[in-house]
C-alpha positions as CSV (number, residue, x, y, z in Angstrom):
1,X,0.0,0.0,0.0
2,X,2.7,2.3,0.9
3,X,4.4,2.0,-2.8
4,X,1.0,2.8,-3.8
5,X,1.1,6.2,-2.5
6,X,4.7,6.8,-3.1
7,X,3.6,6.4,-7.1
8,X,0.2,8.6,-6.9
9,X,2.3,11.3,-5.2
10,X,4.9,11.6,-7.9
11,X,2.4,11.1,-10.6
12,X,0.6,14.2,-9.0
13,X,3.9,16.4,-8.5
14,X,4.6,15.1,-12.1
15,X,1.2,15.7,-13.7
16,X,1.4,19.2,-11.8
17,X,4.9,20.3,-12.8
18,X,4.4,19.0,-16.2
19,X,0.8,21.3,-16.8
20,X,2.2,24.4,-14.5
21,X,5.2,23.8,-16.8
22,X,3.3,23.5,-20.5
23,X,0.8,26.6,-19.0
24,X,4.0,29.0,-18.5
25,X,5.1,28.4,-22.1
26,X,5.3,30.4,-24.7
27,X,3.2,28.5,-27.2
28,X,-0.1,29.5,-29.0
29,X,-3.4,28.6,-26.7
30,X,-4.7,25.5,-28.9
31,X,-1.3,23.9,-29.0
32,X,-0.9,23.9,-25.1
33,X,-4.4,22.9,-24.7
34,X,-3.7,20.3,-27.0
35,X,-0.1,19.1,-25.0
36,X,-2.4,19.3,-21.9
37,X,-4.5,16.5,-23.1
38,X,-1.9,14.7,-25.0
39,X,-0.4,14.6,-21.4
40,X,-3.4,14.3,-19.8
41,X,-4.2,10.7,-21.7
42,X,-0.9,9.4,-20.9
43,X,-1.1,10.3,-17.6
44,X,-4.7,8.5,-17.2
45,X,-3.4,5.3,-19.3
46,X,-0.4,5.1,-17.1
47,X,-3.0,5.4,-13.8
48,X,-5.1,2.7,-15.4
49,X,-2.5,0.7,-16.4
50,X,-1.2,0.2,-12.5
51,X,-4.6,-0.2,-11.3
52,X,-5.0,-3.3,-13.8
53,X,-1.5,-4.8,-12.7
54,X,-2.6,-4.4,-8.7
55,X,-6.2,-5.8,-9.4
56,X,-4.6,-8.2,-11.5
57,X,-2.2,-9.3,-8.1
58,X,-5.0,-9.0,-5.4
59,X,-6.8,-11.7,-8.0
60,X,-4.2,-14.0,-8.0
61,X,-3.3,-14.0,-4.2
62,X,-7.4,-13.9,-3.3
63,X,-7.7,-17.0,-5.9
64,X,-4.9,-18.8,-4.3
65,X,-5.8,-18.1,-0.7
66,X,-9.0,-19.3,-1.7
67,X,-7.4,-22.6,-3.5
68,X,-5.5,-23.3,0.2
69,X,-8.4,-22.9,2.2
70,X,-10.5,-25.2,0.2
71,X,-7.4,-27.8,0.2
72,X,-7.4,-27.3,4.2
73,X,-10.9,-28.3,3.9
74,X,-10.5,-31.1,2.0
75,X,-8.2,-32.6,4.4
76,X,-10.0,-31.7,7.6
77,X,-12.7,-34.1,6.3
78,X,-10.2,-36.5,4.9
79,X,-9.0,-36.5,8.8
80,X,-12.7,-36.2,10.7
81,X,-13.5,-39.3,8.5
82,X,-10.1,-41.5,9.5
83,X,-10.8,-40.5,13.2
84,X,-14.4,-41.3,13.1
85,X,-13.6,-45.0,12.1
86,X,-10.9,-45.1,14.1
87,X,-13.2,-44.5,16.7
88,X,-15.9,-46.4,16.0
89,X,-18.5,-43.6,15.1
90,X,-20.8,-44.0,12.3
91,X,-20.5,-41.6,9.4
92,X,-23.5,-40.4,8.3
């Protein structure tokens, strides 16, 4: 989590330097509004790009933990069932 803020705060100073930077230059309005949301894009596909790859790893660690409990199960029962007729009790 903490590398997660560490990368949105020097997107933002980025994303901030980099418009304060293309406002201050001397360039006609259209063609800094235009490098604004060039910028602006890349910006959001680099965003949604590391959201995928984070979603992408709390899937694969949830469908694992998931895959261990239900092997944890598994042998619970395997176990209850070898004590039970160990033990003499019926299994119903």
């Amino acid at each position: 989590m903490k590398s997660g803020k560490v990368f949105l705060g020097i997107l933002a100073g980025v994303s901030a330097g980099a418009l304060l930077g293309t406002l201050f230059a001397p360039r006609k309005g259209k063609d800094t509004w235009k490098k604004i949301a060039n910028t602006s894009k890349e910006y959001a596909d680099t965003l949604s790009k590391k959201l995928d790859e984070t979603l992408d790893k709390f899937t694969g660690k949830f469908k694992k933990a998931k895959e261990e409990a239900s092997e944890v199960a598994r042998q619970a029962k395997v176990k209850e069932e070898k004590l039970k007729k160990e033990n003499g009790v019926e299994i119903s």
